[in-house]
N, C-alpha and C positions, 0 to 999 in steps of 0.2 A: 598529536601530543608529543612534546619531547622528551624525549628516553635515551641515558647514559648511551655510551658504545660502548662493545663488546672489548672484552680485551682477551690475552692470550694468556695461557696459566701451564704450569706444569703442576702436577701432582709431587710433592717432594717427600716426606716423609712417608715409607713404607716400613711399618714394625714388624710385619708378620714378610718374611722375604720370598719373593716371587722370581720368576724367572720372565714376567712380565716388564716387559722396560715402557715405562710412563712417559709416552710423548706430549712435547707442546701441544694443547691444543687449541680454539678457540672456546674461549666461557659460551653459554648457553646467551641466544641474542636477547637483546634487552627487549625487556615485557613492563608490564602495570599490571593490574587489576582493577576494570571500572564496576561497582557496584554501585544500586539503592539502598538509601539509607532514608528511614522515616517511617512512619507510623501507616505500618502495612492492615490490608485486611485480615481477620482472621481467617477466611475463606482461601487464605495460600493456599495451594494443595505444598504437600511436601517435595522435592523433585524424587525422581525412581529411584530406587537402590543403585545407582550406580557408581561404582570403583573407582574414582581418580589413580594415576598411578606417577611414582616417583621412581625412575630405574638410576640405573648406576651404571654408566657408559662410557669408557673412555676416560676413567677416573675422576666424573663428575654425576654430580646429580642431573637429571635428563629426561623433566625439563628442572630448572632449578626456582622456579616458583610455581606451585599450584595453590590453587584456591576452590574450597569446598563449604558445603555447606553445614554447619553445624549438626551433627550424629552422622557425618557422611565420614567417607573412610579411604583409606588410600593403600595401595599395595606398594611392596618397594622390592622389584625383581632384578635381580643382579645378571646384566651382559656382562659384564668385563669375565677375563679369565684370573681372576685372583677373589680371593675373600672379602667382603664388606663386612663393617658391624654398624647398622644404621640405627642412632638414638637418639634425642632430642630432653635437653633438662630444663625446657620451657613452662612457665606455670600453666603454659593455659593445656600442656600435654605432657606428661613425662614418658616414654619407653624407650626401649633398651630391644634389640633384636636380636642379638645377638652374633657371631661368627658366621657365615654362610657364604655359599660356591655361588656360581651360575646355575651348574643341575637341582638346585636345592630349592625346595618351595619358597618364595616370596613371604615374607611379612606382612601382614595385612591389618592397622590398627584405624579404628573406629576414634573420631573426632568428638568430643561430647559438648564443650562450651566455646565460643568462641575465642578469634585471638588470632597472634602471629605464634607458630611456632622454626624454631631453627632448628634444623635437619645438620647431623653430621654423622661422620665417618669414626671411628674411632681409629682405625688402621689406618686411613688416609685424613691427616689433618688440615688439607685446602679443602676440602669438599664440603659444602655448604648448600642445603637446601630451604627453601621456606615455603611452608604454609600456612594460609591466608584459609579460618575457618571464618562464617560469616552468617550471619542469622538470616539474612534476606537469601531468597530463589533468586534475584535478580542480579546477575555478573556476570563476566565474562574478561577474558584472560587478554591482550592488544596483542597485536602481530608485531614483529619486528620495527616496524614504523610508527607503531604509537595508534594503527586505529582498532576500533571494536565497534562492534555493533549490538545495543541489547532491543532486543524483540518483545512482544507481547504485556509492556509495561502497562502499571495499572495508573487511572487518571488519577490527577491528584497533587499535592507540593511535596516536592522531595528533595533530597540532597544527593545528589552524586557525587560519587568518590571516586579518586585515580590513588589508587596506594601503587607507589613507587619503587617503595623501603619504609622502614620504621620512619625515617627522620624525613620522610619526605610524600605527604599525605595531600592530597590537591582536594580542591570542593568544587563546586559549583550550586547554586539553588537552580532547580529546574521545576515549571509547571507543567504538565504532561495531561494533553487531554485524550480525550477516547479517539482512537483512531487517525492520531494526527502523527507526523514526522516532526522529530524535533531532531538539529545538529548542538550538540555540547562538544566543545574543545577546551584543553586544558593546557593553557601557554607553559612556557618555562619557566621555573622559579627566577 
């Protein structure tokens, strides 16, 4: 799959004054997200309680896209050595976490309906996070190079999704029988 490149960013506005100096660094390498889309069994089981997590590294979000599953939840634990305030004014999530260190407990909010929401910084205005909440168990996040692989699909016609960014959403119809390997690739717009 084709996927943007990576570019180089500096963190520039710092309102709360540090004694940290914000180097160039490289943005987080370009991702997707491939999910199922389609009229799933009701038999999903739900997947386990498990944390997605969104840190704050180097004056970036880290990783700066996750994607979960609807009522799944994500923690947002600060490495750098200066304050974060991480909140999102997204319909499909609104909160607010307020001021916090590195030593200081992570935030940890529960996703309820699906959707994109934008992740930012309030102290640092380059920083930009997304997540991708999604009704289907069926996803998984592409490596740097655009591949992924989803496992244990149920048989059936469905639609595959490559979400790229808001403005750039890929499809494909796929038919997936029990037991079989299918390859789907998603050329370049």
């Amino acid at each position: 799959m084709w996927l943007p490149p990576p570019t180089m960013e500096r963190a520039l506005n710092q309102r709360y004054g540090t004694n940290v100096e914000a180097p160039v660094t490289p943005s987080n390498p370009p991702a997707a997200v491939v999910y199922l889309e389609g009229a799933l069994s009701a038999k999903t089981k739900p997947a386990a309680n498990v944390v997605a997590e969104m840190a704050q590294k180097n004056m970036l979000f880290a990783p700066d896209l996750v994607a979960v599953r609807a009522r799944g939840s994500v923690a947002f634990p600060n490495q750098d050595d200066t304050y974060h305030n991480v909140f999102s004014y997204s319909k499909t999530k609104r909160f607010d976490l307020g001021r916090y260190r590195k030593d200081e407990k992570p935030g940890t909010v529960i996703f309820d309906k699906p959707g994109v929401v934008t992740v930012h910084c309030e102290i640092h205005d380059r920083m930009r996070g997304t997540i991708l909440v999604l009704e289907t168990p069926y996803f998984q996040k592409t490596d740097s190079l655009g591949h992924y692989r989803l496992d244990r699909l149920p048989a059936g016609h469905f639609v595959l999704k490559a979400w790229v960014n808001e403005a750039d959403v890929r499809e494909r119809a796929a038919d997936f029988k029990s037991g079989a390997n299918l390859h789907v690739d998603f050329p370049a717009k």
